[in-house]
PDB file of N, CA, C and O in Angstrom:
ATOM      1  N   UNK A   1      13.343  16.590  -1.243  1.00  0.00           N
ATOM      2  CA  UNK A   1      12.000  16.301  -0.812  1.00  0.00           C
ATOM      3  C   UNK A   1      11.002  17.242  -1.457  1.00  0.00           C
ATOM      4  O   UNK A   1       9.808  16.965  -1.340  1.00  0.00           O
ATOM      5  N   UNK A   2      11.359  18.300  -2.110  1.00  0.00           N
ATOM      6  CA  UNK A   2      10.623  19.616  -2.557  1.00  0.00           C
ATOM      7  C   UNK A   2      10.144  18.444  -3.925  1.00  0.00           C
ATOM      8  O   UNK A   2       9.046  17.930  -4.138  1.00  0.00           O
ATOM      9  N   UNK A   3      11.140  18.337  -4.503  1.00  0.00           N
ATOM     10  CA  UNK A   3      10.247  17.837  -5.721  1.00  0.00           C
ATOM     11  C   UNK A   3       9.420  16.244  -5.848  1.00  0.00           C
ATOM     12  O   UNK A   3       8.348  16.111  -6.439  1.00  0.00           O
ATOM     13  N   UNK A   4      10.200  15.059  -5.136  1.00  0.00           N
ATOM     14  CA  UNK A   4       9.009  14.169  -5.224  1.00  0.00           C
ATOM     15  C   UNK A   4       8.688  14.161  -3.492  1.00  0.00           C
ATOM     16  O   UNK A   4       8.765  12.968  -3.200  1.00  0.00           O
ATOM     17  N   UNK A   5       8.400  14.861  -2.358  1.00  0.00           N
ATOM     18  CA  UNK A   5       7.866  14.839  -1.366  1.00  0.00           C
ATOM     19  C   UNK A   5       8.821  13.868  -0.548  1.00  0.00           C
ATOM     20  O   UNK A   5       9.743  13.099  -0.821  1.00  0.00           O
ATOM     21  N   UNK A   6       8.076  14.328   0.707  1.00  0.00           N
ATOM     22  CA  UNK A   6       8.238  13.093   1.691  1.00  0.00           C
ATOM     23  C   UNK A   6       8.266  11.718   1.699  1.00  0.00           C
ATOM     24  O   UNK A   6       9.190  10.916   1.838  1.00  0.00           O
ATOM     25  N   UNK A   7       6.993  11.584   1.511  1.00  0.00           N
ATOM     26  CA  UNK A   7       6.921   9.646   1.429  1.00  0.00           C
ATOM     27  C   UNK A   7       7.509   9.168   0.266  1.00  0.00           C
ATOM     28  O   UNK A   7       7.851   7.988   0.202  1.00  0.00           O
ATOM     29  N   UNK A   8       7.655   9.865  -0.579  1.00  0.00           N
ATOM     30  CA  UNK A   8       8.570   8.828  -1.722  1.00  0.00           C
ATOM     31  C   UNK A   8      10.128   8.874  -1.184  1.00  0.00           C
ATOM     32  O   UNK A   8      10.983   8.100  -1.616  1.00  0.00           O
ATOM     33  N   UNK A   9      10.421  10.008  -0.057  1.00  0.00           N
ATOM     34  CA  UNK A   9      11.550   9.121   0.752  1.00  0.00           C
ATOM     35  C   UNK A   9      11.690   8.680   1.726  1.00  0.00           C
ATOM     36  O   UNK A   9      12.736   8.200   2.162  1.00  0.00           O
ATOM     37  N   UNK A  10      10.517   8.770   2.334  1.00  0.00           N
ATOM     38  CA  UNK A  10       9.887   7.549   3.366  1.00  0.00           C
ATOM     39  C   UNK A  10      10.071   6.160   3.114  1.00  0.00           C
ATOM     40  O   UNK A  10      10.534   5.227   3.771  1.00  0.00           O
ATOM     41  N   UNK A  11       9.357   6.340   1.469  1.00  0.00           N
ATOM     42  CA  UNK A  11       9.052   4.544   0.998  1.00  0.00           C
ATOM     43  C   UNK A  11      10.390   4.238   0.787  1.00  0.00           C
ATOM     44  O   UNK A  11      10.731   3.091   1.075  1.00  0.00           O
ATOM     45  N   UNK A  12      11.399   5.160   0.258  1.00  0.00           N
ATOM     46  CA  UNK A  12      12.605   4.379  -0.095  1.00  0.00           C
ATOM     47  C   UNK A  12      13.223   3.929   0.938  1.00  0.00           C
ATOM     48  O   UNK A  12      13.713   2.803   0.855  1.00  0.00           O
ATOM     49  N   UNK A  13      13.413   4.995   2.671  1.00  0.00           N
ATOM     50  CA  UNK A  13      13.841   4.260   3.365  1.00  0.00           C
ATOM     51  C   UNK A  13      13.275   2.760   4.096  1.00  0.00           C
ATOM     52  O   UNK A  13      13.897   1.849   4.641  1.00  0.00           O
ATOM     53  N   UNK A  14      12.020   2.938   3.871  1.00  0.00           N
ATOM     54  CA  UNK A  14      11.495   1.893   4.940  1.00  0.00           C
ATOM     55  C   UNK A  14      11.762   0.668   4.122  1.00  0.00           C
ATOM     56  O   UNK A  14      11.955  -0.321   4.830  1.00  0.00           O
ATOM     57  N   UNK A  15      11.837   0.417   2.637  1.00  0.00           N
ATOM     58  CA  UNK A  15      12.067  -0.366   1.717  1.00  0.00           C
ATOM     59  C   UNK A  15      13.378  -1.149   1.479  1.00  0.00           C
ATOM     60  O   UNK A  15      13.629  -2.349   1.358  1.00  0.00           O
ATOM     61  N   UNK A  16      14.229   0.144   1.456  1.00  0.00           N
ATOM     62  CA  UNK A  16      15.009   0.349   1.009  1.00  0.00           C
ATOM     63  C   UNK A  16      15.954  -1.389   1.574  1.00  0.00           C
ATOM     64  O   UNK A  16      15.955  -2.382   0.846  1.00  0.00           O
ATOM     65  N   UNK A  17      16.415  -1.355   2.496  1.00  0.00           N
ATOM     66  CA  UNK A  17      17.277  -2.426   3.086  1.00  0.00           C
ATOM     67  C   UNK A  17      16.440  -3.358   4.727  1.00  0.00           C
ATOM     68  O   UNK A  17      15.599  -2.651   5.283  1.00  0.00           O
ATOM     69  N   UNK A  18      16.586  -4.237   5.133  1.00  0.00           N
ATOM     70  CA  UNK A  18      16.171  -4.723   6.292  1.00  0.00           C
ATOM     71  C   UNK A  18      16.806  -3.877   7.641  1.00  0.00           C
ATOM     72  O   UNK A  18      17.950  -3.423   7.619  1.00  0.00           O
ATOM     73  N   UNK A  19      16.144  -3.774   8.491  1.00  0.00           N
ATOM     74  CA  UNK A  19      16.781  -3.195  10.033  1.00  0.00           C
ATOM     75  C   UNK A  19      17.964  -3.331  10.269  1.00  0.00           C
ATOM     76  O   UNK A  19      18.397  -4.482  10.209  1.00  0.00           O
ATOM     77  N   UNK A  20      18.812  -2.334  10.583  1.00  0.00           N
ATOM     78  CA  UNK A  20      19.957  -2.287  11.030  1.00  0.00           C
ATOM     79  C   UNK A  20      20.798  -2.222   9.520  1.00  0.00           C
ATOM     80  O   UNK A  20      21.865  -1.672   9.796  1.00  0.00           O
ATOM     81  N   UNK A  21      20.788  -2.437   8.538  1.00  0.00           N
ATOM     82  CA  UNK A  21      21.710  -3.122   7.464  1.00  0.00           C
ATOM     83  C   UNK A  21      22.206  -1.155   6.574  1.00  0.00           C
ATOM     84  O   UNK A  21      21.574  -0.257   7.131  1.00  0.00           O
ATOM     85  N   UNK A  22      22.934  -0.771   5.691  1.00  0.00           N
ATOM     86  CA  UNK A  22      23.091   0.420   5.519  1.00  0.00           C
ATOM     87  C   UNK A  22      23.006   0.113   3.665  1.00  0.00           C
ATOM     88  O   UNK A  22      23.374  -0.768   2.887  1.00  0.00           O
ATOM     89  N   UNK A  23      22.273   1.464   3.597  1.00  0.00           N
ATOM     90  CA  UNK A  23      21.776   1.187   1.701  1.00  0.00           C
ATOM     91  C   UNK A  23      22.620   2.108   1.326  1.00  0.00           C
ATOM     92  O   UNK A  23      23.157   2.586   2.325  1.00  0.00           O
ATOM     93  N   UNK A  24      23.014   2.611   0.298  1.00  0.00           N
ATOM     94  CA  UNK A  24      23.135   3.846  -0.693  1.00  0.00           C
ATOM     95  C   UNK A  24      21.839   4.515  -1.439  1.00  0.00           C
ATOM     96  O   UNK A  24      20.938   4.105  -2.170  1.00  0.00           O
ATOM     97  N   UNK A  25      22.088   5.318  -1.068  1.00  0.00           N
ATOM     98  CA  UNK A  25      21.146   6.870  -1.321  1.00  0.00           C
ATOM     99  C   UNK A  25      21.093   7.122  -2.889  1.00  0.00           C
ATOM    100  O   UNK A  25      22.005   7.766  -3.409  1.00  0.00           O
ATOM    101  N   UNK A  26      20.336   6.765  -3.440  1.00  0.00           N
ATOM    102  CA  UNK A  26      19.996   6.770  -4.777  1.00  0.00           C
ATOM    103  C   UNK A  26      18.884   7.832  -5.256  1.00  0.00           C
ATOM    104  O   UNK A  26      18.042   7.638  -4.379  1.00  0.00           O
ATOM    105  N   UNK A  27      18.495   8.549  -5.854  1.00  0.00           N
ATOM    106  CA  UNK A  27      17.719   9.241  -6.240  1.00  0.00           C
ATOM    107  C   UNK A  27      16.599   8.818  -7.153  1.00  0.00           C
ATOM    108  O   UNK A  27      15.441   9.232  -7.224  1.00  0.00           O
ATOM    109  N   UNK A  28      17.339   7.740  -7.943  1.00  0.00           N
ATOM    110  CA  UNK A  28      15.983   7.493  -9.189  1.00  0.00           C
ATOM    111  C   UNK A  28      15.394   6.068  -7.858  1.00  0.00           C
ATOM    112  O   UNK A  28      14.233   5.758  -8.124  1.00  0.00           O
ATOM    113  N   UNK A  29      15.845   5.411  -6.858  1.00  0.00           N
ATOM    114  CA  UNK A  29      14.972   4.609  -6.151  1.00  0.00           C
ATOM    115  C   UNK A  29      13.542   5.828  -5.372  1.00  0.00           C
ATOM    116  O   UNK A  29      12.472   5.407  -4.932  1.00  0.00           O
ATOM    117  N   UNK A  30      13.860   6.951  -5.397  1.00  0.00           N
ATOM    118  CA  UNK A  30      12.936   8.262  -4.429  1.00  0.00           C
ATOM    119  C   UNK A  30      12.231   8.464  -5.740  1.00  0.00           C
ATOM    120  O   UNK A  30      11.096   8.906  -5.566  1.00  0.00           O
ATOM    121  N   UNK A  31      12.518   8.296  -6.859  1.00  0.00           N
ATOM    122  CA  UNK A  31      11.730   8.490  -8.304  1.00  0.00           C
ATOM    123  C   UNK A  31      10.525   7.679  -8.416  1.00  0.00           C
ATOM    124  O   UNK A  31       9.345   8.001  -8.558  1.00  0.00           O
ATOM    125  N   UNK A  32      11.285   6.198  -8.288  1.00  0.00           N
ATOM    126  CA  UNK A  32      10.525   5.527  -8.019  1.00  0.00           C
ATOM    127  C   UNK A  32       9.261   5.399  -7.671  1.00  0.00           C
ATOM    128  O   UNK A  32       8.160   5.213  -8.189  1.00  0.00           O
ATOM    129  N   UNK A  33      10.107   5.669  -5.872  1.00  0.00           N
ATOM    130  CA  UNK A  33       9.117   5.371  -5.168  1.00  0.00           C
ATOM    131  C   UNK A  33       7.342   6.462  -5.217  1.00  0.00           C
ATOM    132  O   UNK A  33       6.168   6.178  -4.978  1.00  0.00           O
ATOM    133  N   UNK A  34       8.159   7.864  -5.708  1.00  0.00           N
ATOM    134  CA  UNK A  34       7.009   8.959  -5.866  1.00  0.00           C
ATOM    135  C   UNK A  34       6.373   8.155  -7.367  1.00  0.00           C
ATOM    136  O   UNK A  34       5.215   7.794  -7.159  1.00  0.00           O
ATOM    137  N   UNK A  35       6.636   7.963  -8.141  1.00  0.00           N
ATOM    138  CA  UNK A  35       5.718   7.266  -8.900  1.00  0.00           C
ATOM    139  C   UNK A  35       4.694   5.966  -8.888  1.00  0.00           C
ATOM    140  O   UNK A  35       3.667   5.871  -9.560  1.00  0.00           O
ATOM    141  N   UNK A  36       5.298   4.842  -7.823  1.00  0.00           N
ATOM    142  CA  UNK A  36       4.555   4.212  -7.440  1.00  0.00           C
ATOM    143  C   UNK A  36       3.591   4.677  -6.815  1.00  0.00           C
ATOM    144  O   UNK A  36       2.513   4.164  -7.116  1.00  0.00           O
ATOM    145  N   UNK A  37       3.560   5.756  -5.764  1.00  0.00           N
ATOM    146  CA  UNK A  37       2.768   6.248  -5.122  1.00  0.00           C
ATOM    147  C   UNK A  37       1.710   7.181  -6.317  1.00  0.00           C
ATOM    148  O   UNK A  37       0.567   6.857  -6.638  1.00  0.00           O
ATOM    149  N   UNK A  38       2.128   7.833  -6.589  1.00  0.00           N
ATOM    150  CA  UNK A  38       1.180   8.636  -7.877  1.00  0.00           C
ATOM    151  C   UNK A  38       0.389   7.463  -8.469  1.00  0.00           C
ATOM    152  O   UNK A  38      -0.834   7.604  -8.462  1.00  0.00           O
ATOM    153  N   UNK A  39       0.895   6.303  -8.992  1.00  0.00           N
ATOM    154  CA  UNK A  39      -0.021   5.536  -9.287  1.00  0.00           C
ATOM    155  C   UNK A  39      -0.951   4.562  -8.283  1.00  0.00           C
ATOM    156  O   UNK A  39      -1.985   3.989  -8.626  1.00  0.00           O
ATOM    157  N   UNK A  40      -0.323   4.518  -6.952  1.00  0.00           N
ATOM    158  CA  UNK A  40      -1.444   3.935  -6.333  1.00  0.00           C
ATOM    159  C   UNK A  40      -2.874   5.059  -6.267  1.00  0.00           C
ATOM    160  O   UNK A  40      -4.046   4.812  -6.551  1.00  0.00           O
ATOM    161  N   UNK A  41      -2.229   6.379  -5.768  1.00  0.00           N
ATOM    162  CA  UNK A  41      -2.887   7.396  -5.786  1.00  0.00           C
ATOM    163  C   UNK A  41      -4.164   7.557  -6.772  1.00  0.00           C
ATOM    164  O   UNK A  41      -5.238   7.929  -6.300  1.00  0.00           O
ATOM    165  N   UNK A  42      -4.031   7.290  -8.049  1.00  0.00           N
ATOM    166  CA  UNK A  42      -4.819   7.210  -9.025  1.00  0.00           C
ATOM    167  C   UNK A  42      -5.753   6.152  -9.085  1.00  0.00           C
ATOM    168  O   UNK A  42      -6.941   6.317  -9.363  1.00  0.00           O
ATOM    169  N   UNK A  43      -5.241   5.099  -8.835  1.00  0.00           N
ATOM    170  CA  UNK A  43      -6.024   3.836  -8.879  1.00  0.00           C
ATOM    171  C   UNK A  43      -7.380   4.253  -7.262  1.00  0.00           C
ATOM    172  O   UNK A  43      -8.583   4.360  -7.499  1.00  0.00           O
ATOM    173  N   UNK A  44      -6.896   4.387  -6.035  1.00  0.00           N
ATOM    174  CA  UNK A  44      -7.911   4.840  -4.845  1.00  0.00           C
ATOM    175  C   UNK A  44      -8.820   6.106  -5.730  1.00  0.00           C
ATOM    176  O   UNK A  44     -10.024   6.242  -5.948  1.00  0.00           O
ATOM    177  N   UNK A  45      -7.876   6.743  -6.020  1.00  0.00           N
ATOM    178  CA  UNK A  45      -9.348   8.126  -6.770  1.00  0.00           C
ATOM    179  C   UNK A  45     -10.191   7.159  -7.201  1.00  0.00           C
ATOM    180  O   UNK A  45     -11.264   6.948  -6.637  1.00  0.00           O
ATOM    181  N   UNK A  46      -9.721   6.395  -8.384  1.00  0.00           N
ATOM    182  CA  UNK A  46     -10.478   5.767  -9.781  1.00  0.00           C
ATOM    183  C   UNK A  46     -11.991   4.487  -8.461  1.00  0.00           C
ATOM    184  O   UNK A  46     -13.215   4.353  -8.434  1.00  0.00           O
ATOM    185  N   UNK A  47     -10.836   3.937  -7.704  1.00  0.00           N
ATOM    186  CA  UNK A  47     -11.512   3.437  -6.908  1.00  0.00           C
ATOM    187  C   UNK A  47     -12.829   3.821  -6.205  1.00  0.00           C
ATOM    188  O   UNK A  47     -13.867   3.162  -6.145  1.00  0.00           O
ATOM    189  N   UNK A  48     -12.467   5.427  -5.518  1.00  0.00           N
ATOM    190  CA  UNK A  48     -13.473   6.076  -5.120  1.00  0.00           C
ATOM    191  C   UNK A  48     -14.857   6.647  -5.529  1.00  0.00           C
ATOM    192  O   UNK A  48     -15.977   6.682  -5.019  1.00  0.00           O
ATOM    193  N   UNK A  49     -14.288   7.072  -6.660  1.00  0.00           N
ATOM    194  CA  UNK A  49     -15.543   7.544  -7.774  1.00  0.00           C
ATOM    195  C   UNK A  49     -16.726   6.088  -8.027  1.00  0.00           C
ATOM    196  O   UNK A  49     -17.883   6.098  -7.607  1.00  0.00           O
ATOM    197  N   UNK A  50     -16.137   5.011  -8.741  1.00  0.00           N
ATOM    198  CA  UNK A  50     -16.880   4.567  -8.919  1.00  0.00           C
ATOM    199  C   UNK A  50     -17.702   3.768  -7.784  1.00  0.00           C
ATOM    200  O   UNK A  50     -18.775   3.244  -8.082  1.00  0.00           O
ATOM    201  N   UNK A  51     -17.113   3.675  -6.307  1.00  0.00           N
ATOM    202  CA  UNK A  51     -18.039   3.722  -5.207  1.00  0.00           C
ATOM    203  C   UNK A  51     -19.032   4.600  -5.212  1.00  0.00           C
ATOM    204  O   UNK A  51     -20.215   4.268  -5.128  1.00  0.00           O
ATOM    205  N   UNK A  52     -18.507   6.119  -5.339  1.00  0.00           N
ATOM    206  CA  UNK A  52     -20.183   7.015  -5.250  1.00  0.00           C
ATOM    207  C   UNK A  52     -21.288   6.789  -6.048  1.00  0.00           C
ATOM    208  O   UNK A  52     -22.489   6.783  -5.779  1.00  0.00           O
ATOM    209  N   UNK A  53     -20.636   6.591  -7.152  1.00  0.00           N
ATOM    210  CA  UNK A  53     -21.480   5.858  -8.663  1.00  0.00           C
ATOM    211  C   UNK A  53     -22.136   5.115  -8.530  1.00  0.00           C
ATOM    212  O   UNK A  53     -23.276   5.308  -8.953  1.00  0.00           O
ATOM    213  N   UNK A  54     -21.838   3.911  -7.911  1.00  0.00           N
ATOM    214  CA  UNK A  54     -23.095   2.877  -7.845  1.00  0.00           C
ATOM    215  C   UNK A  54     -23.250   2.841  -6.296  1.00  0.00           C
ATOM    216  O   UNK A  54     -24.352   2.409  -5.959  1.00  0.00           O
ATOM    217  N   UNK A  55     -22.647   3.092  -5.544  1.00  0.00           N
ATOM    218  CA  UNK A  55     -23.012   2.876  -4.024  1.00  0.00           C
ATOM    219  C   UNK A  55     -22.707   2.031  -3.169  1.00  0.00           C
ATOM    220  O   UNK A  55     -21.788   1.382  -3.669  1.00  0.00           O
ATOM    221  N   UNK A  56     -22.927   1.655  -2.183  1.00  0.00           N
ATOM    222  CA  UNK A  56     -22.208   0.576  -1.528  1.00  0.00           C
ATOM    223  C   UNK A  56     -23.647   0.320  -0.347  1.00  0.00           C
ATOM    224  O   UNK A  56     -24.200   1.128   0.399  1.00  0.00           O
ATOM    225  N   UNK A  57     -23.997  -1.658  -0.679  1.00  0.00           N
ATOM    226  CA  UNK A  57     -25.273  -1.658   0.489  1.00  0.00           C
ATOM    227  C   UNK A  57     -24.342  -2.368   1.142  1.00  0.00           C
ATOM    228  O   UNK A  57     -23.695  -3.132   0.425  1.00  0.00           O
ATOM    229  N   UNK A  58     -24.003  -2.346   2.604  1.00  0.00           N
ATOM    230  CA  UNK A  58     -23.052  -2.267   3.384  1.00  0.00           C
ATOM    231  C   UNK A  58     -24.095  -3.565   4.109  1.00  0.00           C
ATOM    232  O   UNK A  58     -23.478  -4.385   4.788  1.00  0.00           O
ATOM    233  N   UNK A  59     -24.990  -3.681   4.034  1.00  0.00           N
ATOM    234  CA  UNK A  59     -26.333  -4.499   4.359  1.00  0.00           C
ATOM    235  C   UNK A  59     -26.526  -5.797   4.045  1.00  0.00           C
ATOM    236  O   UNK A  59     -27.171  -6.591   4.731  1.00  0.00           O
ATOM    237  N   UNK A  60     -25.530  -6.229   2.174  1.00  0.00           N
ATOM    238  CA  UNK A  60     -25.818  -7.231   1.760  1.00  0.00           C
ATOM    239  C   UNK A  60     -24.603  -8.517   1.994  1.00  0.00           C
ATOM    240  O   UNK A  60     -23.375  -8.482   1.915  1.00  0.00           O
ATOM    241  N   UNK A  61     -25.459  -9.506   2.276  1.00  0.00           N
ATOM    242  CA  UNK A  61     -24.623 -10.571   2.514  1.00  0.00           C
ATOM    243  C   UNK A  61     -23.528 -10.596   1.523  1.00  0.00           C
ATOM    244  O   UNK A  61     -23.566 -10.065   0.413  1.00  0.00           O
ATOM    245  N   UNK A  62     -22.182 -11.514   2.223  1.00  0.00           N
ATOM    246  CA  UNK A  62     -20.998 -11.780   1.345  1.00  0.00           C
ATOM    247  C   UNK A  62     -21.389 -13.004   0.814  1.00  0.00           C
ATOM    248  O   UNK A  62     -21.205 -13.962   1.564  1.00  0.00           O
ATOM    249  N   UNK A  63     -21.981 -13.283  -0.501  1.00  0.00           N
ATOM    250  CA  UNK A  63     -21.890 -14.995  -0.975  1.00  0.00           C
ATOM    251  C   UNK A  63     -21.279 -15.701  -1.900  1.00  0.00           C
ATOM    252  O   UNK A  63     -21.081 -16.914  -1.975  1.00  0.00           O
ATOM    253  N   UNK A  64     -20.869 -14.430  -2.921  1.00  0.00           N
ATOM    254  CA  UNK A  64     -20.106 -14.650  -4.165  1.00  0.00           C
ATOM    255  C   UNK A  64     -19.049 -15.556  -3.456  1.00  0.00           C
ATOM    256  O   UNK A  64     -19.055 -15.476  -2.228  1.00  0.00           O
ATOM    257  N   UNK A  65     -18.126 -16.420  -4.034  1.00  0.00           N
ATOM    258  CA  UNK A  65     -17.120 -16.954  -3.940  1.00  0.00           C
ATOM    259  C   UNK A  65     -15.571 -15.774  -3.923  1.00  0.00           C
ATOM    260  O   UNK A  65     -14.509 -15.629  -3.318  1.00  0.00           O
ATOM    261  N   UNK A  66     -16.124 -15.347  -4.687  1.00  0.00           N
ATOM    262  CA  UNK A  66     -14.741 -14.528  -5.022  1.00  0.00           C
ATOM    263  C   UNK A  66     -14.857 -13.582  -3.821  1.00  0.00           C
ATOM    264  O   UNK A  66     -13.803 -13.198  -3.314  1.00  0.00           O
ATOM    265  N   UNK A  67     -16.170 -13.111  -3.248  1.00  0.00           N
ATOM    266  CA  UNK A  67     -15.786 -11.796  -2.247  1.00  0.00           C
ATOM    267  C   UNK A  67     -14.985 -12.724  -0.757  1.00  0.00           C
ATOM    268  O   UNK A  67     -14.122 -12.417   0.066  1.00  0.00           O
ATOM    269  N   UNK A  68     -15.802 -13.906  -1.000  1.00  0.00           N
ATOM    270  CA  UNK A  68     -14.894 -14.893  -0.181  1.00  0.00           C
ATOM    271  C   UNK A  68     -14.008 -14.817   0.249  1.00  0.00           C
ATOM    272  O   UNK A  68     -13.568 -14.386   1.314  1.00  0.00           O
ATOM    273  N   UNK A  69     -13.420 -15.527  -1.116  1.00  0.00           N
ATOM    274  CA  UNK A  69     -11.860 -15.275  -1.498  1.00  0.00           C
ATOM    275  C   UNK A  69     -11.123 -13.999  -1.095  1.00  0.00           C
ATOM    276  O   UNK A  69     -10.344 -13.904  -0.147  1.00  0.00           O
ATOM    277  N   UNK A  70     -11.395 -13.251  -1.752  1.00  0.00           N
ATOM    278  CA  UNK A  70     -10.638 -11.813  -1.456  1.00  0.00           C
ATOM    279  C   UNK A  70     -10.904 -11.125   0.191  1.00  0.00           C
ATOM    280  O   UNK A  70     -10.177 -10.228   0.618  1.00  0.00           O
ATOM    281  N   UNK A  71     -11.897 -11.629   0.888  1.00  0.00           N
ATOM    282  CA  UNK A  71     -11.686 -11.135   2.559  1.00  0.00           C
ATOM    283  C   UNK A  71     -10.873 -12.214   3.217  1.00  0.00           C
ATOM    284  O   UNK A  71     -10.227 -11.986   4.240  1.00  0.00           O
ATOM    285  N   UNK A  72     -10.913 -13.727   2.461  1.00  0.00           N
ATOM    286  CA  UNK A  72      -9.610 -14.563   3.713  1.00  0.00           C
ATOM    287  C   UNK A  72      -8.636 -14.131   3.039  1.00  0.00           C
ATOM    288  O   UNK A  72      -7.709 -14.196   3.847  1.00  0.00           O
ATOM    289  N   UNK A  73      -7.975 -13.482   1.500  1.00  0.00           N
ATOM    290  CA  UNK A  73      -6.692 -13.287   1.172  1.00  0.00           C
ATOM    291  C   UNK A  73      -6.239 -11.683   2.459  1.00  0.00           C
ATOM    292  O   UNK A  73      -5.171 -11.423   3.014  1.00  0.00           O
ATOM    293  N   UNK A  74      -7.741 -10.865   2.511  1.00  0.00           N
ATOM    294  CA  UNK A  74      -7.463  -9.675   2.954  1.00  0.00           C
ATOM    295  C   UNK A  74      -7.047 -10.021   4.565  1.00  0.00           C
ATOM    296  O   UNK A  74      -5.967  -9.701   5.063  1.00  0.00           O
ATOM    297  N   UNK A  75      -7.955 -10.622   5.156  1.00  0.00           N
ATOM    298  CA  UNK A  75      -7.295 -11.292   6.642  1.00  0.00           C
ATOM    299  C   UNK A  75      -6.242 -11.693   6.424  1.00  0.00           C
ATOM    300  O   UNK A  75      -5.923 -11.912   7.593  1.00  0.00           O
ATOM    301  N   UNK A  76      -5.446 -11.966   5.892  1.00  0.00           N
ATOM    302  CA  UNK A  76      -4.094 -13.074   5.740  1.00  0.00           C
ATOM    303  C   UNK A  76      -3.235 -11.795   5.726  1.00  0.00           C
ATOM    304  O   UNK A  76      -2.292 -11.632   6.500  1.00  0.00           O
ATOM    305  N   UNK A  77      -3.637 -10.854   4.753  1.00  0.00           N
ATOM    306  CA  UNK A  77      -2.693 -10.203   4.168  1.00  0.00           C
ATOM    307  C   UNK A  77      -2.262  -9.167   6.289  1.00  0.00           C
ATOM    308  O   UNK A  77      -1.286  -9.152   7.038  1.00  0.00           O
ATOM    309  N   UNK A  78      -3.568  -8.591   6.327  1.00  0.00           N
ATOM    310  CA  UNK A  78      -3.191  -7.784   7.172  1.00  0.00           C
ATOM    311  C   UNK A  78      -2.806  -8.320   9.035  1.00  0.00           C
ATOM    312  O   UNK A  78      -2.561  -7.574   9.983  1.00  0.00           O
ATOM    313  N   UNK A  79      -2.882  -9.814   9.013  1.00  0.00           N
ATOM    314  CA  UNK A  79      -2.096 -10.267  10.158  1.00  0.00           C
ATOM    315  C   UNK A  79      -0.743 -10.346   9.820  1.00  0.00           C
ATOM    316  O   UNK A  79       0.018 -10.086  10.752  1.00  0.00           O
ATOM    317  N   UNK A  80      -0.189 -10.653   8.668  1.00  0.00           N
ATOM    318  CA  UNK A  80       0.613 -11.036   8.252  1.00  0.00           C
ATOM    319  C   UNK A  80       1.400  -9.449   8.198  1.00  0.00           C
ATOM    320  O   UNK A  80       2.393  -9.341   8.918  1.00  0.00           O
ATOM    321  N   UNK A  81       1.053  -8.435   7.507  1.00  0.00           N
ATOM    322  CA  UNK A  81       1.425  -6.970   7.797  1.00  0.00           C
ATOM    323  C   UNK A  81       1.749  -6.566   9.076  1.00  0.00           C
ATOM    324  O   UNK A  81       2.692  -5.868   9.450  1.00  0.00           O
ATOM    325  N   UNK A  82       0.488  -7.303   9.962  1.00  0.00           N
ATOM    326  CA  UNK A  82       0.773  -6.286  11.556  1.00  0.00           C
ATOM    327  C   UNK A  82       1.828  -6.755  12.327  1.00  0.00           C
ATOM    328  O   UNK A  82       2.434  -6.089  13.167  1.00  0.00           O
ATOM    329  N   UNK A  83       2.123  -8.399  11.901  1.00  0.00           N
ATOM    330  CA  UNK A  83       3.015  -8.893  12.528  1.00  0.00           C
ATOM    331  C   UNK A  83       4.166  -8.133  12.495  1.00  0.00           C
ATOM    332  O   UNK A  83       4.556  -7.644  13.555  1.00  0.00           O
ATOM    333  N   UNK A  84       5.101  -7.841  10.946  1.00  0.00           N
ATOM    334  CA  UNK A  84       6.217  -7.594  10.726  1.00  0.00           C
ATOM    335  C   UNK A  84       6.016  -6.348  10.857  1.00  0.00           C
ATOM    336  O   UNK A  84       7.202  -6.057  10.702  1.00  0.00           O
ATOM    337  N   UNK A  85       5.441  -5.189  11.037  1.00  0.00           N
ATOM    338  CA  UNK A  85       5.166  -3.752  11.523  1.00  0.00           C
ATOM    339  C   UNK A  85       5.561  -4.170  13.452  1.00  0.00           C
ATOM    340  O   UNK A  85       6.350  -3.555  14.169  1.00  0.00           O
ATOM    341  N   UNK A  86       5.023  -4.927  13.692  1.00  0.00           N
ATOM    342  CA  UNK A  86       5.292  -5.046  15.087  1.00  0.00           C
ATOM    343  C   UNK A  86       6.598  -5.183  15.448  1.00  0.00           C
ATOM    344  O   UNK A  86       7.221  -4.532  16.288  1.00  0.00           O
ATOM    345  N   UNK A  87       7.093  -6.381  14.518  1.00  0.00           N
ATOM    346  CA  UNK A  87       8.510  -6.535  14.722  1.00  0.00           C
ATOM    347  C   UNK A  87       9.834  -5.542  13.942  1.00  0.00           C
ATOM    348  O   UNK A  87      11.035  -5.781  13.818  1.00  0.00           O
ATOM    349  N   UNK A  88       8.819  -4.116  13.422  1.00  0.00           N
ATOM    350  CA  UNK A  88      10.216  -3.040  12.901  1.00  0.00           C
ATOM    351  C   UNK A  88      10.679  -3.733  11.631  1.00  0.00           C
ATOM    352  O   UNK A  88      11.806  -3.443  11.229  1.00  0.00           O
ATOM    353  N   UNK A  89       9.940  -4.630  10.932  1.00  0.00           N
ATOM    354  CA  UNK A  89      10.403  -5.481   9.514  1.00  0.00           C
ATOM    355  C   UNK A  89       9.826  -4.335   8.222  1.00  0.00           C
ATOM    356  O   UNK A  89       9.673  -5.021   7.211  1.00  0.00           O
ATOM    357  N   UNK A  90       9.644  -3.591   8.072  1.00  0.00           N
ATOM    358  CA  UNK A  90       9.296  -2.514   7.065  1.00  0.00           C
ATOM    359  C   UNK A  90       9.857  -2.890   6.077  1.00  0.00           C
ATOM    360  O   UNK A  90       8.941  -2.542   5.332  1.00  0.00           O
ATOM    361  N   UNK A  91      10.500  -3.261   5.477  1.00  0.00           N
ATOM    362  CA  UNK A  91      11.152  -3.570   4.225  1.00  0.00           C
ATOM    363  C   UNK A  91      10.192  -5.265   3.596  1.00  0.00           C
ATOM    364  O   UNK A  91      10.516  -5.800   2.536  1.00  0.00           O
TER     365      UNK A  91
END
């Protein structure tokens, strides 16, 4: 855990296999997983910055099509998340 942390063996377990079922302990899957994370990591920075940059009017209507789009994909996504978090489905 010293060298790629916690959550990259967090992510491998919660990933790793469905509830109840037993995985093998792999090291380059904890490699992995700390690199996926480093790169989500990068992408939220990259994300963040250019929020301060231009700003955010929190004020203006949603009309584009696409922002549309992307808040019923985002509703979908996160009922669909809370469900299987509810039911211990992590993988």
């Amino acid at each position: 855990m010293g060298r790629y942390g916690a959550d990259a063996l967090r992510q491998w377990a919660a990933t790793g296999a469905a509830l109840g079922s037993d995985i093998m302990f792999s090291w380059n899957d904890v490699i992995a997983a700390s690199r996926f994370q480093t790169k989500m990591w990068n992408i939220a920075r990259f994300a963040l910055i250019q929020l301060e940059k231009e700003g955010i009017d929190e004020n203006a209507p949603i009309t584009a099509l696409a922002d549309r789009w992307l808040l019923a994909r985002l509703s979908d996504t996160v009922a669909a998340v809370s469900a299987r978090m509810e039911n211990y489905e992590f993988d």
